[in-house]
N, C-alpha and C positions, 0 to 999 in steps of 0.2 A: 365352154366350147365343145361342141359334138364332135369326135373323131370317129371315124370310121374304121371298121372291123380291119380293114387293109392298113390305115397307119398306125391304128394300135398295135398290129402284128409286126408290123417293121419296127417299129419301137421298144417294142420287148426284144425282139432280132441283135437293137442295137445296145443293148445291155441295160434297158428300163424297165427292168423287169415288174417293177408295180404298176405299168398298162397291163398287167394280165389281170389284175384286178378287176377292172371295168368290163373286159372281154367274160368274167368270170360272171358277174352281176347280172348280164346281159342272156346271156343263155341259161345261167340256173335252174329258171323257173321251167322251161322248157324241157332241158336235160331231165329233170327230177321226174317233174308230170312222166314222161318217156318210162324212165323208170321203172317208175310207178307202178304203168299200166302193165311194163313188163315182167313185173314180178306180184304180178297178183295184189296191191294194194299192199304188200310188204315194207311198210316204211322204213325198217330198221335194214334189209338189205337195200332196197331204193338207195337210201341215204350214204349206204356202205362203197355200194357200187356208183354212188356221184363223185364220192369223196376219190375213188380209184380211174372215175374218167377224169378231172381235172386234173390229180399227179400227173396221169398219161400226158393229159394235155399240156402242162405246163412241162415237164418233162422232151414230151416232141416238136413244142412250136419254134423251136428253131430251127429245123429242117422244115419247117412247113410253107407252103411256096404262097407266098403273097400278090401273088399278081392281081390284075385288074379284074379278076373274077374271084376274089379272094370270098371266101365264105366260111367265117369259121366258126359257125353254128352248125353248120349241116358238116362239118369235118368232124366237131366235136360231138356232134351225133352219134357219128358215126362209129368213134371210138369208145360210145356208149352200149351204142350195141356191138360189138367185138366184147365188150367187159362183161357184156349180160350170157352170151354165146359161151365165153369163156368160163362164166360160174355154173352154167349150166352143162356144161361136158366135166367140170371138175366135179361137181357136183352127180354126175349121173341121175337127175333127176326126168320123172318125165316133164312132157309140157305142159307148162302151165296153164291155168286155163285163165279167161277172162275175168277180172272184176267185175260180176252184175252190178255194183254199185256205182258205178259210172254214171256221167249221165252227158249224153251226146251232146255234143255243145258248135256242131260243123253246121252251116249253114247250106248241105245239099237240098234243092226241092223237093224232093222224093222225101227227106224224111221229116220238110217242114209240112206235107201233105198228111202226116198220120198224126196221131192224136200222143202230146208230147210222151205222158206214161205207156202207152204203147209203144213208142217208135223208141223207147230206151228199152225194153223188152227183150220185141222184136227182133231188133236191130244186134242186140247185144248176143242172143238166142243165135241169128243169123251169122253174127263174127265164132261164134265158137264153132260153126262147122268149116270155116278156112282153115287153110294152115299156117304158119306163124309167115312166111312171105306176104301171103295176100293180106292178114291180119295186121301185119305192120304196114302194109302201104296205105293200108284205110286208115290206119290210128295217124300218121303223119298227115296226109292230106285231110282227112275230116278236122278229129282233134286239132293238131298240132298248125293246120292250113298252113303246111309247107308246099314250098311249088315241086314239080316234077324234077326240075334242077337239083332240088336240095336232096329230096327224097332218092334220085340215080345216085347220087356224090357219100349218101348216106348207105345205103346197100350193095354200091361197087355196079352196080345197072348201068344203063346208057335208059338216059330220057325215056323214048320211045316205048325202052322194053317197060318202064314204070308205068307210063302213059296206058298203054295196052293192058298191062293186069290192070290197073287202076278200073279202067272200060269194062272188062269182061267182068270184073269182081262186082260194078255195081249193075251190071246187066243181070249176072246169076241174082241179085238182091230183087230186081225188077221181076224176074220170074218167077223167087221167094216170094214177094208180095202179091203174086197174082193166083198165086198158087190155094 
């Protein structure tokens, strides 16, 4: 039987704490990719810092509000990137820059119009002159095709404001490629 992200989090709420399990299985692959891309293909920190969002996570989902809008993939994102943020001011490093080794896998028209080894280039060439805001709106909605929802809920945004950089960020790509 499939349960949903909302009765598994009451359920752990209500002291079964092995639904966090399945909540866990469910986002991993997501969480990690995130990651991933956020630490330069870094697997060994990627992997350090999954292992430090799931504590959080398991750690905070009992104050975590379950309601009918419950989404606790984009919560746990979220405390994904708060742990990346965090190693990075501990760290004092600068920012990171993009994995070229990527390879775009979103299905915008724009970049199924260029020629695949090109529009992973391109494209990637194009994300390193954003800054890590704009750069992570693209990586969740391209990559990750998270909705606007998740992506606000994930950065502390309101919709809208996601919605709009999201626009302007592939507008400036639009005038990149025309350029």
């Amino acid at each position: 039987m499939h349960h949903s992200d909302r009765e598994l989090v009451l359920a752990f709420q209500a002291g079964k704490y092995h639904c966090f399990e399945t909540l866990y299985e469910r986002v991993l692959p997501k969480v990690y990719r995130y990651l991933l891309f956020k630490t330069n293909g870094n697997k060994t920190l990627a992997q350090d810092l999954c292992s430090e969002t799931f504590l959080a996570g398991f750690e905070g989902l009992g104050s975590f509000q379950a309601d009918e809008n419950c989404n606790f993939g984009a919560w746990i994102l979220r405390i994904a990137h708060h742990k990346f943020v965090d190693h990075i001011r501990a760290r004092q490093e600068e920012q990171l820059s993009l994995n070229e080794e990527l390879i775009v896998t979103g299905e915008d028209q724009l970049l199924q119009s260029l020629d695949l080894s090109m529009q992973a280039g391109v494209f990637l060439d194009f994300l390193e002159t954003l800054g890590e805001e704009k750069k992570d709106i693209v990586v969740m909605r391209i990559w990750e095709d998270l909705s606007y929802q998740e992506i606000a809920q994930v950065l502390g945004k309101s919709e809208e404001a996601c919605r709009q950089l999201f626009s302007r960020t592939m507008k400036a790509l639009c005038d990149h490629f025309k350029s």
